[in-house]
N, C-alpha and C positions, 0 to 999 in steps of 0.2 A: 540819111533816112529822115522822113518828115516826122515831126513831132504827131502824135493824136489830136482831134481838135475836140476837146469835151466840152465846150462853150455852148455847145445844147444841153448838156446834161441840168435839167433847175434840181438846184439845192434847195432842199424846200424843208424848212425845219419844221418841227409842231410847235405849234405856241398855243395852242388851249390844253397845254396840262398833259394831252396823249402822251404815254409813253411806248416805247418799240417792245420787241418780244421779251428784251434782255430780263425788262423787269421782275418777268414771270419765268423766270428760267436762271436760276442764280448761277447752276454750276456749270452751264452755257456760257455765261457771262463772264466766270473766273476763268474757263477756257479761252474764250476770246481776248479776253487780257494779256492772259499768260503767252497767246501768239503775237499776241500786237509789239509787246514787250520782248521777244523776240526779233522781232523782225527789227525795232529799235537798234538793238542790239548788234544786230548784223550788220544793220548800216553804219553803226560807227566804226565798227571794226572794219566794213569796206574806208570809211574815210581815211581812215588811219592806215590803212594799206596803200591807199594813193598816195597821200603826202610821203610815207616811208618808200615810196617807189618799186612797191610790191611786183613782184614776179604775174604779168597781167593772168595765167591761168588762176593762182590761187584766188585771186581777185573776183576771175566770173565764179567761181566757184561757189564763193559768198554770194553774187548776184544771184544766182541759180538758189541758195537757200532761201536770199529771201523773198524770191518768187513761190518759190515752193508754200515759204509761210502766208505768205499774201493768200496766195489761190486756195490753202485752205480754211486760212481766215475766213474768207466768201465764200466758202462753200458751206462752213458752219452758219454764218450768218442768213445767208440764202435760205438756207434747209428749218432755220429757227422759224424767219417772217415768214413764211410757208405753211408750218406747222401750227403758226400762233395768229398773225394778223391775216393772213390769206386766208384762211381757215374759221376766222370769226366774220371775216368781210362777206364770207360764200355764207354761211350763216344767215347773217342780215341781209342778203339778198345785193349785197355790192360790190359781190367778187369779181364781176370784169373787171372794175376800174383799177382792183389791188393787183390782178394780174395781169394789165395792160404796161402798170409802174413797173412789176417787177421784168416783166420782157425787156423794159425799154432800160431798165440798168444794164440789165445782165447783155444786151448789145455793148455797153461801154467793157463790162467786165472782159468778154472773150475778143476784145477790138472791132468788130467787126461793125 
């Protein structure tokens, strides 16, 4: 199976001080943490199933969680920049441009 090629995706950070929804959204934020931290979590416990030579079902089994936590991680964050920068962007009249970015992640997101 060929790897994804995300070498189009630009990483494009804010550097004039913007900050993303999170800031305005604290218990959004402790939720997003608390999956990310998570999903950390699973992965080590996948690592450690490799080395110990784990039984391969229990193994995707953790895979499969931490899909599950990823996909809802971006579904929370998705639904935040939505609600908060999409949402101010359509405001000041420059909501194509936020929801032409958000189309062109969410390509990455579902693989396609």
């Amino acid at each position: 199976m060929a790897c994804a090629d995300y070498s189009e995706l630009e990483v494009e950070e804010k550097t004039d001080g913007e900050k993303g929804s999170l800031e305005r959204l604290p218990t959004e934020k402790r939720e997003a943490l608390n999956r990310i931290r998570t999903v950390i979590g699973h992965s080590r416990g996948i690592e450690t199933m490799i080395e110990e030579e784990r039984y391969c079902i229990d193994i995707l089994k953790q895979i499969a969680a931490v899909q599950s936590s990823l996909s809802k991680l971006a579904n929370l964050l998705t639904k935040d920049h939505m609600r908060v920068c999409v949402a101010e962007a359509v405001r000041e009249g420059e909501g194509e441009d936020k929801i032409e970015e958000l189309v062109e992640v969410l390509k990455y997101l579902r693989g396609s």
